[in-house]
C-alpha positions as CSV (number, residue, x, y, z in Angstrom):
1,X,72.6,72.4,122.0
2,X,75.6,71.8,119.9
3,X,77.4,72.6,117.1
4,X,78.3,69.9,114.6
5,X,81.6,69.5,113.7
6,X,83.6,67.0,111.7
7,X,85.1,64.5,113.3
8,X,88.5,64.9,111.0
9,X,88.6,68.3,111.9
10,X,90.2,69.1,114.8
11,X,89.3,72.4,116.7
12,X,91.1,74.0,119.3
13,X,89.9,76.7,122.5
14,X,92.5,78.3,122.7
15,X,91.5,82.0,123.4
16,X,94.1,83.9,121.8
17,X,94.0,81.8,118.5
18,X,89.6,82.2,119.3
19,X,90.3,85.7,119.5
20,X,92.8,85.7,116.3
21,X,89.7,83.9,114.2
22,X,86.8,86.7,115.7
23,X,88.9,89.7,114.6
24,X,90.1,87.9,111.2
25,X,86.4,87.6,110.4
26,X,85.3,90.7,111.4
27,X,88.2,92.8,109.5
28,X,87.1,90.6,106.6
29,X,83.6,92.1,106.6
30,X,84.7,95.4,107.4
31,X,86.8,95.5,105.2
32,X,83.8,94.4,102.5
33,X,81.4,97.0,104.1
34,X,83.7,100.2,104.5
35,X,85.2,99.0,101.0
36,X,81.8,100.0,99.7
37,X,81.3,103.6,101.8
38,X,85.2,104.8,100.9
39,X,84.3,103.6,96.9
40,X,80.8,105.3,97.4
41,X,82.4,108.8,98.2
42,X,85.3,108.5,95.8
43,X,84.1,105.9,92.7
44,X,80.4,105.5,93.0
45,X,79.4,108.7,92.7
46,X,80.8,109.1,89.6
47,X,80.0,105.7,88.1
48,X,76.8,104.7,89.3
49,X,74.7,108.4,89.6
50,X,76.6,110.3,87.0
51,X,73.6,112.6,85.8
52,X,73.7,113.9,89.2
53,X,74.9,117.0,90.9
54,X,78.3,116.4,92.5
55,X,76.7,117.0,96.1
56,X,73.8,115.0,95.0
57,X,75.8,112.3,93.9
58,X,77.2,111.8,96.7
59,X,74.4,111.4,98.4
60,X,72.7,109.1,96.5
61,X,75.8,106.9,96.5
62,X,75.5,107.3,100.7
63,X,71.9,106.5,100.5
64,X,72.7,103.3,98.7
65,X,75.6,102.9,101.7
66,X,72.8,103.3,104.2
67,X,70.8,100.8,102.5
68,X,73.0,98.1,103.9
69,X,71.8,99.2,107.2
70,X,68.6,98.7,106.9
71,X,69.2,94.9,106.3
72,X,70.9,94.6,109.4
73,X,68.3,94.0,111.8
74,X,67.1,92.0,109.4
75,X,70.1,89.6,109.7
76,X,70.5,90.2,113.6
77,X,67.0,88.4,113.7
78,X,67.4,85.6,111.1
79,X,71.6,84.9,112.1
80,X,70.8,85.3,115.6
81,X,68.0,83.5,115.9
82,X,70.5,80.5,114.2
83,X,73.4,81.6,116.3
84,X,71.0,80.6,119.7
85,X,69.5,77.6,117.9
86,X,72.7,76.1,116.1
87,X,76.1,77.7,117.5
88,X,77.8,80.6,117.1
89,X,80.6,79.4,115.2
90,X,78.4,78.3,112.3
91,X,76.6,81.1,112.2
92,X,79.8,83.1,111.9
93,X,80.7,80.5,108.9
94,X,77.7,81.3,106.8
95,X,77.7,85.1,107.5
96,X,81.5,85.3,106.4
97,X,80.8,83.7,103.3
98,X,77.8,86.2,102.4
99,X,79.6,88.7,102.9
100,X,82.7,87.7,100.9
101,X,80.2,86.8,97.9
102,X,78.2,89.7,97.9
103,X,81.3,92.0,97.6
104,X,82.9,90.1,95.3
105,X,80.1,90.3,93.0
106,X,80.1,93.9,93.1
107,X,83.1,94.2,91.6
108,X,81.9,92.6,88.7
109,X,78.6,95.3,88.2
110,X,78.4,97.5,85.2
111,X,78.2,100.7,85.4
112,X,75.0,103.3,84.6
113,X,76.9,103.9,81.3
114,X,76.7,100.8,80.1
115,X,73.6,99.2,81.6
116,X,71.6,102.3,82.7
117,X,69.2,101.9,86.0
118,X,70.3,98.4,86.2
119,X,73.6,99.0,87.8
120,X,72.8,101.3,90.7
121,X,69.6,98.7,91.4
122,X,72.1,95.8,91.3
123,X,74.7,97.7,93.6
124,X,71.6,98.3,96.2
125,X,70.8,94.3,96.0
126,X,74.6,93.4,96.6
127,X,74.4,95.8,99.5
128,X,71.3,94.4,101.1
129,X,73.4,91.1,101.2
130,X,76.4,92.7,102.7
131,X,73.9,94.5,105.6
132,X,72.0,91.3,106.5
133,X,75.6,89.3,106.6
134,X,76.9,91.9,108.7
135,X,73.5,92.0,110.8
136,X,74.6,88.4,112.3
137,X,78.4,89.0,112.2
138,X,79.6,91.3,114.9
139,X,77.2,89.7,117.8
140,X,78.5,86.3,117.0
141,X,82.3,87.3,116.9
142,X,82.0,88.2,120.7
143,X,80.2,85.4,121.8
144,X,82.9,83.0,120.5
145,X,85.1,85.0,122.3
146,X,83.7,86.2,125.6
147,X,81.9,83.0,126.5
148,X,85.1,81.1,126.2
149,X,85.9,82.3,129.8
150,X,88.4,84.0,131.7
151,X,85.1,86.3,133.3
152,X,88.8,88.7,134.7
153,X,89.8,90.2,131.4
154,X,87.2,89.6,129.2
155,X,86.6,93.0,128.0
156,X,90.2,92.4,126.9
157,X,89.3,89.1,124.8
158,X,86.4,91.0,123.6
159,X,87.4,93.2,122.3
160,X,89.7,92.1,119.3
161,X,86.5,91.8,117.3
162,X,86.0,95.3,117.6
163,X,89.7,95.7,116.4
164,X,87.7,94.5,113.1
165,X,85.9,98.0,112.1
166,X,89.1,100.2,112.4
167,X,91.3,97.4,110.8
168,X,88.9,96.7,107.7
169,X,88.7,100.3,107.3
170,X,92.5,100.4,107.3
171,X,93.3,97.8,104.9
172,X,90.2,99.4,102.3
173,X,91.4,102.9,102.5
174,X,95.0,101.7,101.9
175,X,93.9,99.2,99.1
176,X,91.9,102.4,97.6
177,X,94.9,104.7,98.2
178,X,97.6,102.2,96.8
179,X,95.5,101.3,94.1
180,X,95.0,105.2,93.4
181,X,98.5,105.7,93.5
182,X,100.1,103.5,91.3
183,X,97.5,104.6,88.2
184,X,96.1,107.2,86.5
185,X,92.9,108.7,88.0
186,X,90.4,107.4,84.6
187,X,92.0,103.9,85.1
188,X,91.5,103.9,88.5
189,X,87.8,105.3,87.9
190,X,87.1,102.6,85.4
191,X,88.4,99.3,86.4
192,X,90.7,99.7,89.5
193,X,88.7,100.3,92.1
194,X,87.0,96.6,91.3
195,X,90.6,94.9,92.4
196,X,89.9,96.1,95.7
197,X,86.8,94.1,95.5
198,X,87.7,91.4,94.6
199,X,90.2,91.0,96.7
200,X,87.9,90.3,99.6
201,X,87.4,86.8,98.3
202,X,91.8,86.1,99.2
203,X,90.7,87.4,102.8
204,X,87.4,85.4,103.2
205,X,89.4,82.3,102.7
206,X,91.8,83.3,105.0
207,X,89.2,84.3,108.0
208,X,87.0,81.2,106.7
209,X,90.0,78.5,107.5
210,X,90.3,80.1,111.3
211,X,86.6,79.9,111.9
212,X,86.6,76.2,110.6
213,X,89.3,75.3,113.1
214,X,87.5,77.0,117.1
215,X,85.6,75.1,118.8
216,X,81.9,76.1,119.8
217,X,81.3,78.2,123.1
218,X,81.3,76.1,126.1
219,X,78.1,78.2,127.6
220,X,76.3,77.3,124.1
221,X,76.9,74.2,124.7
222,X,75.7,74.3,128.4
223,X,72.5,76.4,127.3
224,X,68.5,75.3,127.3
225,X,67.0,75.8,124.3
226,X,64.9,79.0,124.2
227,X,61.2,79.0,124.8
228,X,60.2,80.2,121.1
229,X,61.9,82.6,119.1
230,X,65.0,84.1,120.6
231,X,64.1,87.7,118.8
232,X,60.8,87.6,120.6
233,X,62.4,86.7,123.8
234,X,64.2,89.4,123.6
235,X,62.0,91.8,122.4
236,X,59.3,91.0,125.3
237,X,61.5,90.6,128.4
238,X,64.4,91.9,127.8
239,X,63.9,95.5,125.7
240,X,65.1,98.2,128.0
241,X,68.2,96.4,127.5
242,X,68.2,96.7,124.2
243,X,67.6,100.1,124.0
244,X,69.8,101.1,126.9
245,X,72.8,99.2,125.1
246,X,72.2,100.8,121.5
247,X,71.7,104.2,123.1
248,X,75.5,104.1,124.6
249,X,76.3,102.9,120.9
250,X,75.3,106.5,119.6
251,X,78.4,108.5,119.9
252,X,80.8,106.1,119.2
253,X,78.9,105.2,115.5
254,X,77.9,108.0,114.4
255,X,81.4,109.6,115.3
256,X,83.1,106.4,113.5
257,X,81.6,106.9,110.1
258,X,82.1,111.0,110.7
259,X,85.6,110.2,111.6
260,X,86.7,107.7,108.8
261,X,83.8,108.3,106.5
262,X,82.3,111.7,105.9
263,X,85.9,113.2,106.1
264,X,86.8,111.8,103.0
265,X,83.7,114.0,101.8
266,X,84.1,116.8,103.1
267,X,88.2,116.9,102.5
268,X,88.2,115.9,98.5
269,X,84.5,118.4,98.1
270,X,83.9,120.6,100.7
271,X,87.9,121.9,100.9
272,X,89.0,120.8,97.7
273,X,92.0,119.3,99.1
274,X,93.6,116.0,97.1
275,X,91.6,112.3,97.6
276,X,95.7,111.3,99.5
277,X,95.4,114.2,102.3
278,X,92.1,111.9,103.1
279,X,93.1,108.8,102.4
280,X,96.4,109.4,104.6
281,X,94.2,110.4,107.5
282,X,91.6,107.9,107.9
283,X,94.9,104.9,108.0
284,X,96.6,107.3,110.5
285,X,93.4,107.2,112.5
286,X,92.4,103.6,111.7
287,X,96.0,102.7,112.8
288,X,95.7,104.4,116.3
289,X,92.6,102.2,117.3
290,X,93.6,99.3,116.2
291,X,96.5,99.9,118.7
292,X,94.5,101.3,121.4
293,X,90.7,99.8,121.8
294,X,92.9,96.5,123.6
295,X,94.4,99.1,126.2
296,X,91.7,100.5,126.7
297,X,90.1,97.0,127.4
298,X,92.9,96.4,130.3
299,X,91.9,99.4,132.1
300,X,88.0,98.1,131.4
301,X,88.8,95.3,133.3
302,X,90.5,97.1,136.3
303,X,87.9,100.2,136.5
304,X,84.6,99.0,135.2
305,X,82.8,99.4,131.7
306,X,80.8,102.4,133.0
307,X,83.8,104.9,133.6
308,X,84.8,104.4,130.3
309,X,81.4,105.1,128.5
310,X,80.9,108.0,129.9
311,X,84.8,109.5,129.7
312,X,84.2,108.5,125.6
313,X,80.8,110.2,125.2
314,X,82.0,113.6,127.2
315,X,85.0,113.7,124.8
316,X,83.1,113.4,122.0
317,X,80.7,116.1,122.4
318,X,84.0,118.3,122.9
319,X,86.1,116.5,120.3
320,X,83.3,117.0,117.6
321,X,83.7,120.9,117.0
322,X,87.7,120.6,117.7
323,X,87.5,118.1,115.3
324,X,86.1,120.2,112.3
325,X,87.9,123.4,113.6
326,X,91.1,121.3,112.9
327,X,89.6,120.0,108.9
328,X,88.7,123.5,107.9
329,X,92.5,124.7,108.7
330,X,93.0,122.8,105.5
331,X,96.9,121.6,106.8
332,X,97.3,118.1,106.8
333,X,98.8,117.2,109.9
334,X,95.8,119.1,111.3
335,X,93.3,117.1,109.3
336,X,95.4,113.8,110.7
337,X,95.5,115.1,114.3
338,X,91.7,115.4,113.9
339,X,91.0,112.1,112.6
340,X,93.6,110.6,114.7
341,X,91.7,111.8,117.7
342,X,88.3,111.1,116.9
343,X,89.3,107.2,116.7
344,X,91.3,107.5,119.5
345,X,87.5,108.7,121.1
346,X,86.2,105.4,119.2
347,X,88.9,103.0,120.7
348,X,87.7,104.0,124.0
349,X,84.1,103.4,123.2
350,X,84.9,100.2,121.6
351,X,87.4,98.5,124.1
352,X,84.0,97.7,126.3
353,X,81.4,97.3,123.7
354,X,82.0,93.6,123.5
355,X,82.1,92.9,127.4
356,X,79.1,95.5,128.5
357,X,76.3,93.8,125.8
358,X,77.3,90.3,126.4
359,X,76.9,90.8,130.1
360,X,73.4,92.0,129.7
361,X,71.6,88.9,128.1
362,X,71.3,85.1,129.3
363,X,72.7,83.0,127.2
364,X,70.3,81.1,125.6
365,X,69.4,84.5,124.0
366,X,71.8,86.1,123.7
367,X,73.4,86.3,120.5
368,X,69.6,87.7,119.1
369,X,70.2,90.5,122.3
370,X,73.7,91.9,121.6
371,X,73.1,91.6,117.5
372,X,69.4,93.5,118.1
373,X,70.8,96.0,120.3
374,X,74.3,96.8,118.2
375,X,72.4,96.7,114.9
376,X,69.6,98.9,116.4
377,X,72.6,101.5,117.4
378,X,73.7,101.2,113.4
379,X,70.5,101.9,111.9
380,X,69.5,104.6,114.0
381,X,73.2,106.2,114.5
382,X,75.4,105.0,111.8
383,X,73.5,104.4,108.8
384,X,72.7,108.6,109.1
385,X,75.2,109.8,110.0
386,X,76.8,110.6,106.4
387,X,73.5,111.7,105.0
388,X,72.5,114.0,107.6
389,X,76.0,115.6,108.2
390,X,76.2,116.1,104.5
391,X,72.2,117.5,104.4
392,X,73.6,119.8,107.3
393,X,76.3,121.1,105.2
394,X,74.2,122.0,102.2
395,X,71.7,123.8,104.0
396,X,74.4,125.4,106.7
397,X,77.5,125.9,105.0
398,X,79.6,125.3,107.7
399,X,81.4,121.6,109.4
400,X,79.9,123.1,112.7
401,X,76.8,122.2,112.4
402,X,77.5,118.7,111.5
403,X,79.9,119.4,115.0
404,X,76.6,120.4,116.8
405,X,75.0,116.7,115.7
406,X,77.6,114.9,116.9
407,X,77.4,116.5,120.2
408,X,74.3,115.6,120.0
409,X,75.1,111.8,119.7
410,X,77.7,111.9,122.2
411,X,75.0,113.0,124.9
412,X,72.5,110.4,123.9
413,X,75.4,108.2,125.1
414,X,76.7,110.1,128.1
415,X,72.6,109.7,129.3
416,X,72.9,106.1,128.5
417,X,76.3,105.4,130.0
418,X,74.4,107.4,133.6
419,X,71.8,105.3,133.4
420,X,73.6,102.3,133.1
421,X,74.3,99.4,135.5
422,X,78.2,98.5,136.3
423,X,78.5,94.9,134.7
424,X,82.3,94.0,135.2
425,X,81.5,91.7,137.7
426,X,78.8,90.0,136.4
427,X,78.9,86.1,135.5
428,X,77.6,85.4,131.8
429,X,76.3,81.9,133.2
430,X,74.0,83.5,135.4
431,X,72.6,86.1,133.7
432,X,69.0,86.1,133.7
């Protein structure tokens, strides 16, 4: 099994510049994808569903956010079943360049008021792109990385890809915010939201030029082919796994797009505070676990992956009702502190991620097992979290009851992370 390369090309295995090309992709497509959730609570809304009831609006811009989700397992299947056939480094190639295309283009929609029905059913198709893309992206990015080698700190290597999520996030909120600052609120509504956007096509050169220039995955090399199709492998002999792994996923997704997503909601609507206050505090957050999820990795590798799942998932079904006690103060360091420490909860959750799936699966498998299991985590977790918090609030009035479902989350992955197996020591060659 190999992955063809040209022969003018030179490529290079160097783990931190391996490392450098996994988190450059993955920001890229985070970047895309949260892009499209921070535009859907500020910009879609308004442009895409405008006959709508604020609230309801929002929702229906949210439900077009989730439907990127449900094209995720989609793409974990078809790009993983390419990633264990072909390599993950091409695989990585051609879900960069979806990605980049598909948000590109959705700068360039219409909106209702000029093309009716059209515009919202083109933003949906743009977003089933982005989900499948993304289905295949995350799995690959910690392959190239964690079957490179050094089996001592490889929850550190892994983990820069996870540094991805919070850094995309960062750099859309802060091209939203700088874009919002620098013109008028009906400018920014009409055409200046779509720079952002198209933006995305200067960083998927940029990522696209560092993935061209790794080599493939000594283990992929190494590997059998699999016995039929990996998905079904995987599916057959190896689903507890699956479900295990996405379960210990539940806190830490749900409590990401609560964290960096749903506050912007429920600061600009539900207290009426400026679209900045929000803005400030999700780059704040974003910022913190970018810097943390790699020392959080070190201690990974000196404790175990286990210790830190289950110290994550107890603090987040505390952090979840300090965390809307602190929004509905309405001050603004407040509202950071509370953001800041729900990613800070996130970091911890995503420092081991990377190392803890990849050690479950052989490897002639198992880029379809990690994306499966992560993608599974997003659909069930992720993809409702924003809907159901802001379903809670309608019916309940209060932040605390969306508090009581991320509690909720956080013990689905405390049971998980109990139930779990320690896998620090494990050898990625071996696994069977």
């Amino acid at each position: 099994m190999t992955d063809t390369v040209s022969p003018q090309r030179k490529t290079h295995k160097s783990l931190p510049l391996i490392a450098g090309s996994s988190l450059a992709g993955t920001a890229v497509e985070w970047y895309d994808f949260f892009l499209y959730g921070t535009a859907s609570a500020l910009v879609f809304n308004k442009l895409f569903f405008p006959d709508s009831d604020p609230l309801v609006g929002t929702m229906l811009a949210f439900a077009t956010y989730a439907v990127g989700f449900i094209a995720r397992p989609v793409g974990a299947v078809v790009l993983g079943h390419y990633g264990d056939r072909k390599g993950r480094r091409a695989t990585l190639i051609a879900s960069l360049v979806l990605m980049g295309a598909s948000t590109c283009l959705i700068a360039l929609i219409p909106p209702y008021a000029m093309i009716g029905a059209a515009a919202p059913a083109l933003l949906v198709l743009l977003r089933l792109v982005q989900g499948f893309a993304l289905g295949g992206e995350w799995g690959g990015a910690v392959l190239l990385v964690s079957e490179h080698g050094d089996s001592s700190r490889r929850a550190f290597w892994s983990s820069w890809p996870n540094v991805g999520p919070p850094l995309g996030n960062l750099l859309a909120a802060a091209a939203l915010a700088g874009l919002g600052a620098v013109m008028s609120p009906e400018a920014f509504l009409s055409w200046g939201w779509r720079i952002a956007f198209g933006l995305s096509a200067v960083l998927v050169l940029i990522g696209l030029w560092l993935r061209l220039h790794v080599a493939e995955t000594p283990l992929f090399e190494q590997a059998k082919a699999p016995v039929g199709l990996p998905a079904g492998v995987v599916v057959r002999r190896h689903w507890r796994k699956v479900v295990l792994a996405a379960a210990t996923r539940f806190g830490e997704n749900a409590g990401f797009y609560i964290y960096s997503l749903l506050v912007i909601t429920y600061v600009t609507k539900m207290l009426g505070l400026s679209q900045s206050v929000a803005l400030t505090a999700v780059m704040v957050g974003q910022g913190v676990a970018v810097l943390t999820i790699p020392l959080f990795a070190i201690l990974a590798d000196r404790i175990g992956r286990r210790p830190i799942y289950l110290a994550a998932s107890a603090a987040t079904i505390v952090w979840a009702f300090v965390f809307f006690g602190l929004l509905d103060t309405g001050n603004t360091f407040a509202i950071i502190l509370a953001v800041s420490g729900g990613l800070l909860i996130f970091a911890a959750y995503s420092s081991v991620i990377g190392a803890f799936f990849s050690e479950l699966f052989p490897t002639e498998i198992r880029y379809s097992g990690v994306s499966l299991a992560y993608n599974l985590a997003s659909v069930l977790a992720g993809s409702l979290a924003p809907i159901i918090a802001i379903g809670l609030y309608a019916k309940f009035g209060t932040g605390y009851a969306i508090a009581a479902y991320l509690a909720g989350m956080g013990a689905v992955s405390l049971v998980a992370a109990l139930i779990a197996k320690e896998t620090r020591t494990v050898d990625l060659a071996g696994v069977r």
